[in-house]
Z-matrix of the N, CA and C atoms (Angstrom, degrees):
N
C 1 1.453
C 2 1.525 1 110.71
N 3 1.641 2 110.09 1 -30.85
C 4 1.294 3 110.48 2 -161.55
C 5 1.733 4 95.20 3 -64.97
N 6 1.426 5 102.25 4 -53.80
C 7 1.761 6 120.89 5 -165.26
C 8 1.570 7 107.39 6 -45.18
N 9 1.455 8 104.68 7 -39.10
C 10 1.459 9 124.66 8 -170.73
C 11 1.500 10 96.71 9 -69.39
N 12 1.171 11 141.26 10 -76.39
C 13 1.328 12 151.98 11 171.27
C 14 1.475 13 106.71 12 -19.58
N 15 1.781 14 130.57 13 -45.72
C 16 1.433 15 146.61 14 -146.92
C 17 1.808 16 79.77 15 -91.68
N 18 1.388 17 117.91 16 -65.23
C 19 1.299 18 131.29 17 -137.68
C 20 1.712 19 84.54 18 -67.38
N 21 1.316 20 122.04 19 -48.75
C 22 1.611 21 112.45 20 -166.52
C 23 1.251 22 114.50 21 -98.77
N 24 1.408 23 125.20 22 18.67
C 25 1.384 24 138.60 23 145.94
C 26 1.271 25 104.89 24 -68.97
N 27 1.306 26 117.29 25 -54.97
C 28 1.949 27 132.88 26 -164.13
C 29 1.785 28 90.46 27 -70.08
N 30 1.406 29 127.88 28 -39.40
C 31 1.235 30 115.89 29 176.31
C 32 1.667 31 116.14 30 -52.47
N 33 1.288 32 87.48 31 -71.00
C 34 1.682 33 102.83 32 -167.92
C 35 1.531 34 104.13 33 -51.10
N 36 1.285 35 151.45 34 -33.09
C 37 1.249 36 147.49 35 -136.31
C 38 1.488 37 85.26 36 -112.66
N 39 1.264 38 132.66 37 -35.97
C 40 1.157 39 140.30 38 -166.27
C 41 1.958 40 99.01 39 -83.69
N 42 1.352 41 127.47 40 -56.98
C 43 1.372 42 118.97 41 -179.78
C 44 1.312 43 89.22 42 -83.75
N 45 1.722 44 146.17 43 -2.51
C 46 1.232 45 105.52 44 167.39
C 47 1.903 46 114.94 45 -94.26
N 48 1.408 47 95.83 46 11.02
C 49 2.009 48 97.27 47 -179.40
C 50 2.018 49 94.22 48 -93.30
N 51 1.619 50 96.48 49 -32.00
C 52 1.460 51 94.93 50 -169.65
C 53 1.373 52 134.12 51 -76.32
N 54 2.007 53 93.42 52 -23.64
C 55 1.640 54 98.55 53 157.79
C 56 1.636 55 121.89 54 -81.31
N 57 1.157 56 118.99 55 -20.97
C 58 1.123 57 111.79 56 161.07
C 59 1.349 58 137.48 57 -67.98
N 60 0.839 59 125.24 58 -56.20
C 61 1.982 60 125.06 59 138.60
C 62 1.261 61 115.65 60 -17.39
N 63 1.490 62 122.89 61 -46.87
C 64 1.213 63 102.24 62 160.98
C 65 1.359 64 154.84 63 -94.44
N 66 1.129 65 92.76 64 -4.08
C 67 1.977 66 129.19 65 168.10
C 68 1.978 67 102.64 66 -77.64
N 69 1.510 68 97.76 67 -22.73
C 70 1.794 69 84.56 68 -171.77
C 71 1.329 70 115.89 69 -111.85
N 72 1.519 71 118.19 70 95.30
C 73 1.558 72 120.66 71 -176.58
C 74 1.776 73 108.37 72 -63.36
N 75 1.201 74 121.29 73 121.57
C 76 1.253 75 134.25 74 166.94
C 77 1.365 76 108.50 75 -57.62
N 78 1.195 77 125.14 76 138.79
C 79 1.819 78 126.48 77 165.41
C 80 1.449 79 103.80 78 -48.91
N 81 1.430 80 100.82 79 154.59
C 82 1.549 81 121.59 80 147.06
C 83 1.799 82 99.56 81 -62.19
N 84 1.203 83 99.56 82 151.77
C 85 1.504 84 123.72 83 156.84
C 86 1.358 85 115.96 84 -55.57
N 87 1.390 86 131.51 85 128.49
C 88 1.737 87 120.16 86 -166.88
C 89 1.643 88 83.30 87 -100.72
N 90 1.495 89 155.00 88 24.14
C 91 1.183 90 139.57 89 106.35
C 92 1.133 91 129.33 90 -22.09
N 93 1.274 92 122.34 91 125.77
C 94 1.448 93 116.27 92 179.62
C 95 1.543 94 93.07 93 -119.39
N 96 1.285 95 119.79 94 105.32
C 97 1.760 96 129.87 95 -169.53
C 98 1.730 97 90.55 96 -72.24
N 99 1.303 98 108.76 97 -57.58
C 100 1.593 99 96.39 98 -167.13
C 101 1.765 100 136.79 99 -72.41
N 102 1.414 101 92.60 100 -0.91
C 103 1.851 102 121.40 101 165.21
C 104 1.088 103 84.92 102 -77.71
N 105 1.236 104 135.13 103 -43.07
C 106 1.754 105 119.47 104 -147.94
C 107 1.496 106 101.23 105 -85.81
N 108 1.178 107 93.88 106 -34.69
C 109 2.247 108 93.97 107 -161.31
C 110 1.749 109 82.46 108 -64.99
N 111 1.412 110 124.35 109 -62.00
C 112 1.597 111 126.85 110 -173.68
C 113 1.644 112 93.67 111 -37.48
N 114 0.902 113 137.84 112 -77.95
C 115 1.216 114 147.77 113 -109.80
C 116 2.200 115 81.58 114 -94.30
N 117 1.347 116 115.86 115 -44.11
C 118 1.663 117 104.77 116 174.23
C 119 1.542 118 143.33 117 -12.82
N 120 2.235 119 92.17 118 -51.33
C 121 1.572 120 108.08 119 -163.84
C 122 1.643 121 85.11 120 -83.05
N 123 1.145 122 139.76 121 -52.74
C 124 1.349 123 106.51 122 -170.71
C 125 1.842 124 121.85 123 -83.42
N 126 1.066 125 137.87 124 -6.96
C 127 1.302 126 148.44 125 144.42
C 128 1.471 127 100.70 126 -40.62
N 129 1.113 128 141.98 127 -74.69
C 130 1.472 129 157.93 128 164.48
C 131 1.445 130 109.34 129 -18.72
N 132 1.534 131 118.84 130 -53.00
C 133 1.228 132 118.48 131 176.87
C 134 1.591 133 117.33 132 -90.32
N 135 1.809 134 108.78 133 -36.74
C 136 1.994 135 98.29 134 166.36
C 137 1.821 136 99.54 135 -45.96
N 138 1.460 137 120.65 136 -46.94
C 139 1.610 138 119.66 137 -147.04
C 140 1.306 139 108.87 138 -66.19
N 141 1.551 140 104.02 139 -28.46
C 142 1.913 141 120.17 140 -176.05
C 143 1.577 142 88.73 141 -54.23
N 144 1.386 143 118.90 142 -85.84
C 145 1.489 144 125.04 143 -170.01
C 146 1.120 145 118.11 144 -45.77
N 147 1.384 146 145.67 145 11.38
C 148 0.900 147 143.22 146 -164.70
C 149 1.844 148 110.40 147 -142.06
N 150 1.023 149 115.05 148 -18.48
C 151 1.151 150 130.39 149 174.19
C 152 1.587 151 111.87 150 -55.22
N 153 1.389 152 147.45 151 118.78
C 154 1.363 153 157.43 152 -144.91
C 155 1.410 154 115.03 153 -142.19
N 156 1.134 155 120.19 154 126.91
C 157 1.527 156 138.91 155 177.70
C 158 1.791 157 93.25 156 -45.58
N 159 1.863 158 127.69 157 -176.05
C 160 0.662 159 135.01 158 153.21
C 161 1.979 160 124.83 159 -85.19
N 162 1.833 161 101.23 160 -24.71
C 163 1.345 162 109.85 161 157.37
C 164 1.091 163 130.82 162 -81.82
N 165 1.452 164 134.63 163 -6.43
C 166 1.317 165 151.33 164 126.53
C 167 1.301 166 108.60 165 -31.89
N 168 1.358 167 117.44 166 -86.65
C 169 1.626 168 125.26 167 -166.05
C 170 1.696 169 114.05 168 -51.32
N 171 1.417 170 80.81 169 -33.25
C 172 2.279 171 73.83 170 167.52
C 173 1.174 172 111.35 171 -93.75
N 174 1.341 173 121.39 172 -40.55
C 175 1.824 174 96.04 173 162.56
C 176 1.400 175 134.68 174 -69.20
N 177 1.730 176 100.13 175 7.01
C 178 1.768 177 78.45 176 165.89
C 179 1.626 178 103.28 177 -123.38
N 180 1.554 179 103.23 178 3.38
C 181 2.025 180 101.10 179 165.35
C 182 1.393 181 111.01 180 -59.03
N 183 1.617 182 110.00 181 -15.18
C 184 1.563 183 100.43 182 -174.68
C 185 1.382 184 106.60 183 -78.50
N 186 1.716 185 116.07 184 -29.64
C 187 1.946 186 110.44 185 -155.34
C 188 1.547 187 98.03 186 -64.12
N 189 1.638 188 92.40 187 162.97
C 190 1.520 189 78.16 188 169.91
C 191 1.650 190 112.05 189 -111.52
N 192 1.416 191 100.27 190 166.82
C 193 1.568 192 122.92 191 -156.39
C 194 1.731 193 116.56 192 93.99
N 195 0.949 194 107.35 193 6.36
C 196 1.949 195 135.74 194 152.61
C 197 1.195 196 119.11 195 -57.14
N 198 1.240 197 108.73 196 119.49
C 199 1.798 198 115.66 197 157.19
C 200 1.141 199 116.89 198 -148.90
N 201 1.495 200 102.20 199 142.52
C 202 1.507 201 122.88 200 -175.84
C 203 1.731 202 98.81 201 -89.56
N 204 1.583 203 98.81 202 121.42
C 205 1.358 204 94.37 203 -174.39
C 206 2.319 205 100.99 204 -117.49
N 207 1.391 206 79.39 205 125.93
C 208 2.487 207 63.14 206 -172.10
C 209 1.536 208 93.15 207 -122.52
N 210 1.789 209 101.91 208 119.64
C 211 1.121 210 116.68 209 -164.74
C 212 1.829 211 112.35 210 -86.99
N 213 1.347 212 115.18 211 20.42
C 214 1.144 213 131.27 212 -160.08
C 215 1.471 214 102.92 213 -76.85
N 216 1.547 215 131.98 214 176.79
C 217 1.559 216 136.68 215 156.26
C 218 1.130 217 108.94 216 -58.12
N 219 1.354 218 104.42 217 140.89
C 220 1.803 219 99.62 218 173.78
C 221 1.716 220 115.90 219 -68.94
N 222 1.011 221 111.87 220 0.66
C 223 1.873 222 102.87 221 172.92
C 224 1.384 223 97.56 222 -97.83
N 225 1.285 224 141.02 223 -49.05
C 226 1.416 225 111.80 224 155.01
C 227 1.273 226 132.95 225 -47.90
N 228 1.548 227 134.89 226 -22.45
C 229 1.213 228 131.01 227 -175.56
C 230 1.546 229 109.70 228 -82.77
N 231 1.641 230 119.48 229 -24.30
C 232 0.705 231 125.99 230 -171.94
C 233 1.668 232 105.70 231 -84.36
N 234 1.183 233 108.93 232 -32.70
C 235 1.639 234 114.58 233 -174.07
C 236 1.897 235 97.83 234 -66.10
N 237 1.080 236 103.26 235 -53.66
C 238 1.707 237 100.28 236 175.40
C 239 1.691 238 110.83 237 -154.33
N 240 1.318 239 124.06 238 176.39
C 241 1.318 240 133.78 239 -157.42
C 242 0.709 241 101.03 240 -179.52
N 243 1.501 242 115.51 241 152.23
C 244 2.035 243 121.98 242 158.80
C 245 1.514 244 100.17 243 -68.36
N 246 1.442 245 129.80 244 152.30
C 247 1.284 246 140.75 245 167.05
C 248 1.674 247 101.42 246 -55.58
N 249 1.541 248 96.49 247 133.65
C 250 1.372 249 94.39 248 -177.57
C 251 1.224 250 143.98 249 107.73
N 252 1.475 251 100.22 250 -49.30
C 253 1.130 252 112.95 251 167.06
C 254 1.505 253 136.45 252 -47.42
N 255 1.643 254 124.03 253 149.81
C 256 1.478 255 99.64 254 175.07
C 257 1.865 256 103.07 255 -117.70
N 258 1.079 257 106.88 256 163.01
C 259 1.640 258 108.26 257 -178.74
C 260 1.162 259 130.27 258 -85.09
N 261 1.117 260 144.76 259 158.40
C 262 1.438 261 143.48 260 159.89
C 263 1.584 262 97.42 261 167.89
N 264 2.137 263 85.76 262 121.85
C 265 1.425 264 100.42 263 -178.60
C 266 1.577 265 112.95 264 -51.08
N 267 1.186 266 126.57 265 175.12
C 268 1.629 267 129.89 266 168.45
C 269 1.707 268 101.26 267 -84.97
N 270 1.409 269 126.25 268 -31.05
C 271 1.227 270 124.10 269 170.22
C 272 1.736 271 125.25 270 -59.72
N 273 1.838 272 94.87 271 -35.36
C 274 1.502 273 104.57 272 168.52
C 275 1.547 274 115.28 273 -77.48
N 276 1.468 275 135.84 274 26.84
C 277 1.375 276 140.27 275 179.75
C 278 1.253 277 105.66 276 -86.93
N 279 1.821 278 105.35 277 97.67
C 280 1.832 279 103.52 278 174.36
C 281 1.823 280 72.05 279 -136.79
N 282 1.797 281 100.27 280 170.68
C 283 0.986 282 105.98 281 174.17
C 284 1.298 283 107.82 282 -68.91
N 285 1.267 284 161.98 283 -69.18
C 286 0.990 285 155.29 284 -158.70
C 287 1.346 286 116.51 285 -68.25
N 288 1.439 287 138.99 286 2.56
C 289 1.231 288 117.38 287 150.30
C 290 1.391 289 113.16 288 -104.81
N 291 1.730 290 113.93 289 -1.11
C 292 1.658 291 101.65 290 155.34
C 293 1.550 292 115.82 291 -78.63
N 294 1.198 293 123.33 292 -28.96
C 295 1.424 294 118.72 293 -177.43
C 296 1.817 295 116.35 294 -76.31
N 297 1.680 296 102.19 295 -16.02
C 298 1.319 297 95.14 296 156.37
C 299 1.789 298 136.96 297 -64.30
N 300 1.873 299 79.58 298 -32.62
C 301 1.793 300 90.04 299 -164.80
C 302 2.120 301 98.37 300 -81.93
N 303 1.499 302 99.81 301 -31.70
C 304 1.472 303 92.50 302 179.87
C 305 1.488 304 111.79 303 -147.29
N 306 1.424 305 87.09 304 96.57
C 307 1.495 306 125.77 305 -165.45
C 308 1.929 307 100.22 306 -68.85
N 309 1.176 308 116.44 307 -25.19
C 310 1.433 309 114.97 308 153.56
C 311 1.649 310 146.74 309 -123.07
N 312 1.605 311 106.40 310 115.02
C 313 1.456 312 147.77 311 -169.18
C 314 1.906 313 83.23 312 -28.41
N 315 0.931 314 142.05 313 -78.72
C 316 1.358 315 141.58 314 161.59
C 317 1.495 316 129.18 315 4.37
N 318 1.270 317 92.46 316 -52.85
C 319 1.925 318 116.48 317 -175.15
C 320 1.736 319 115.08 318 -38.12
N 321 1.197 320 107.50 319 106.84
C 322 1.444 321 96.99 320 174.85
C 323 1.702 322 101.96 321 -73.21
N 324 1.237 323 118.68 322 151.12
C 325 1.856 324 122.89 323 -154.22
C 326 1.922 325 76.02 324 -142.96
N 327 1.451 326 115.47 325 120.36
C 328 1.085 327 139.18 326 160.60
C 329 2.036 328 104.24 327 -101.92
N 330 1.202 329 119.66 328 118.84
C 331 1.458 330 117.27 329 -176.19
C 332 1.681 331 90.96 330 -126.54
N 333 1.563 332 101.95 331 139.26
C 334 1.267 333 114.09 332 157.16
C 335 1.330 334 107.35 333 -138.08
N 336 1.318 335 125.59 334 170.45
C 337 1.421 336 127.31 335 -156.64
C 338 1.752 337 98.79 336 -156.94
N 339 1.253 338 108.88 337 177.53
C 340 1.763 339 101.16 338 163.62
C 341 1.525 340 130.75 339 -59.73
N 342 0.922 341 140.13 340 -4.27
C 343 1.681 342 166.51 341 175.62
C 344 1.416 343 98.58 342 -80.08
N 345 0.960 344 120.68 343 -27.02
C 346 1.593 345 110.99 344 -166.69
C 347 1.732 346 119.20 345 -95.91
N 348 1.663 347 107.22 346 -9.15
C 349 1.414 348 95.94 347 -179.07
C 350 2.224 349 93.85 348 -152.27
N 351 1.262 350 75.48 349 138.03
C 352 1.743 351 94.11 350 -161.97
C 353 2.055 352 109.90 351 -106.09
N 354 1.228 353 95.58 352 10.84
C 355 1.394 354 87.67 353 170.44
C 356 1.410 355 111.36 354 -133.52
N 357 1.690 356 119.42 355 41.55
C 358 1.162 357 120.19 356 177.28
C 359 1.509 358 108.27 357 -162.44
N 360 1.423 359 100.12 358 75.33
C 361 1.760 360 115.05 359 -155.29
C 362 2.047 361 105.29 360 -73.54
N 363 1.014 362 90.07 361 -36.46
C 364 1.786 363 102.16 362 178.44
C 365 1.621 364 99.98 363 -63.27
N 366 1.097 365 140.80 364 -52.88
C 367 1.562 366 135.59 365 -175.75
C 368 1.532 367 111.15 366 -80.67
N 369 1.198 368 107.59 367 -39.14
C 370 1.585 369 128.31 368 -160.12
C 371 1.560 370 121.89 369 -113.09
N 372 1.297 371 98.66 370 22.85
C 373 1.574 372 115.61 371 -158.56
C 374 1.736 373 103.13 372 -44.65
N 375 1.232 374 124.64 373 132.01
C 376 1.315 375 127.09 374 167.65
C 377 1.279 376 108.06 375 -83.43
N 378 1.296 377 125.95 376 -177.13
C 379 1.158 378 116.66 377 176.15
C 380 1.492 379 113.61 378 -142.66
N 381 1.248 380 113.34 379 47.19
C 382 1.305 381 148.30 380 158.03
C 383 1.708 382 116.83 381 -52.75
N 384 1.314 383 115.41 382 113.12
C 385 1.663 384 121.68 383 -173.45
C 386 1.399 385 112.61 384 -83.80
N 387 1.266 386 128.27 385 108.58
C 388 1.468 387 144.56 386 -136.13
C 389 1.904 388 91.03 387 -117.71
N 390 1.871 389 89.00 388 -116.06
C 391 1.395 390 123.23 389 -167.33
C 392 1.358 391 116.54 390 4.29
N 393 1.402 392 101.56 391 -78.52
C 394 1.732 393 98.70 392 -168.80
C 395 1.554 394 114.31 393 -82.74
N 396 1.547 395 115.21 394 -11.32
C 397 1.253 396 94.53 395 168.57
C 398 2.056 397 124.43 396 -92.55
N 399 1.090 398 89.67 397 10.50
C 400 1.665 399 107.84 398 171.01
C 401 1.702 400 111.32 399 -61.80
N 402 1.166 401 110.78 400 -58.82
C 403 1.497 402 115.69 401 158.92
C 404 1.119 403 126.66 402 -81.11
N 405 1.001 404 133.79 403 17.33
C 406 1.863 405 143.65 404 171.59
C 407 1.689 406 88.90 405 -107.95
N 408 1.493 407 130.19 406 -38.20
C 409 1.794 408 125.02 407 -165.83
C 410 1.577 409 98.83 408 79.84
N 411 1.669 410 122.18 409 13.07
C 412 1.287 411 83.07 410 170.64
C 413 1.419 412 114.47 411 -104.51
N 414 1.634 413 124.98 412 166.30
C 415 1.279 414 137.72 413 163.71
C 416 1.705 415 113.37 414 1.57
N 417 0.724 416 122.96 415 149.77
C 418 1.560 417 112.75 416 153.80
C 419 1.442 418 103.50 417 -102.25
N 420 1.574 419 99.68 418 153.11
C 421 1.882 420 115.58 419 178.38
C 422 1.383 421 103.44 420 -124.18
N 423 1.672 422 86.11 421 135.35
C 424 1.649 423 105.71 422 -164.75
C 425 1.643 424 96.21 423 -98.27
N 426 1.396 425 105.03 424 132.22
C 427 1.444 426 103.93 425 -171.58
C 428 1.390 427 117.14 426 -85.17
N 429 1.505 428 126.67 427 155.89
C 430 1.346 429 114.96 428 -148.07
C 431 1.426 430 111.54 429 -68.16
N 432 0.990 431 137.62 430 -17.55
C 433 1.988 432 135.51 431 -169.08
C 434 1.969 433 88.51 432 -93.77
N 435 1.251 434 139.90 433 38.82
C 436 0.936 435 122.25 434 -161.42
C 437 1.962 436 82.16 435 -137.73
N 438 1.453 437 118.86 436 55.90
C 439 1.173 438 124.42 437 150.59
C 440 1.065 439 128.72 438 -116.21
N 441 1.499 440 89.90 439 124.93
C 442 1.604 441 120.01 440 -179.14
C 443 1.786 442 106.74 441 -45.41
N 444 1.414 443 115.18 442 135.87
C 445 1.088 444 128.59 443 -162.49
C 446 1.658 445 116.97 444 -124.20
């Protein structure tokens, strides 16, 4: 009786997870992949012109109407930062918490992120695929959110 009792518990719980799964359509992704691939070639070319030395970027963190913006986690931002700088993850990018941090359309916005500096892997971790292909000799592969900014 006991087994009997176990076995048609394990039924029911089982067609009742399996009709539900199928009664419940999951969303689309609010990504739109094929805006994005369009939208690359000219992003690609604003980003060319815009791309800045590291003696550049400190001579113009000084002008004013400048901000250092570091799109990093806040436990890295908190572990270290350029002086100055203000935070906001790249995950926290909605308009309204950029228009909080720079309330003027004017603002030249200098952003660096972990991508931007290669001799300080513990703060600045890249995210570059290493380990096992070190002893294989092959290439390393840079994973896709790993553009230099």
């Amino acid at each position: 009786m006991k087994m009997k009792t176990k076995l048609l518990t394990a039924l029911f719980v089982s067609s009742a997870y399996l009709s539900y799964g199928q009664n419940t359509l999951l969303p689309k992704a609010l990504v739109d992949f094929d805006a994005y691939e369009k939208l690359v070639p000219e992003v690609k070319a604003h980003r060319k012109c815009r791309l800045i030395d590291l003696e550049t970027f400190l001579k113009m963190s000084k002008e004013n109407g400048t901000i250092i913006l570091d799109t990093r986690s806040d436990s890295l931002f908190n572990r270290k930062h350029i002086k100055g700088a203000i935070h906001l993850n790249f995950s926290d990018f909605t308009q309204a918490n950029l228009l909080r941090e720079i309330q003027n359309p004017e603002t030249r916005i200098l952003i660096y992120c972990n991508n931007n500096f290669s001799d300080d892997q513990i703060n600045f971790a890249s995210k570059l695929v290493l380990p096992a292909m070190v002893k294989k000799k092959i290439k390393p592969i840079t994973l896709a959110l790993n553009i230099p900014t």
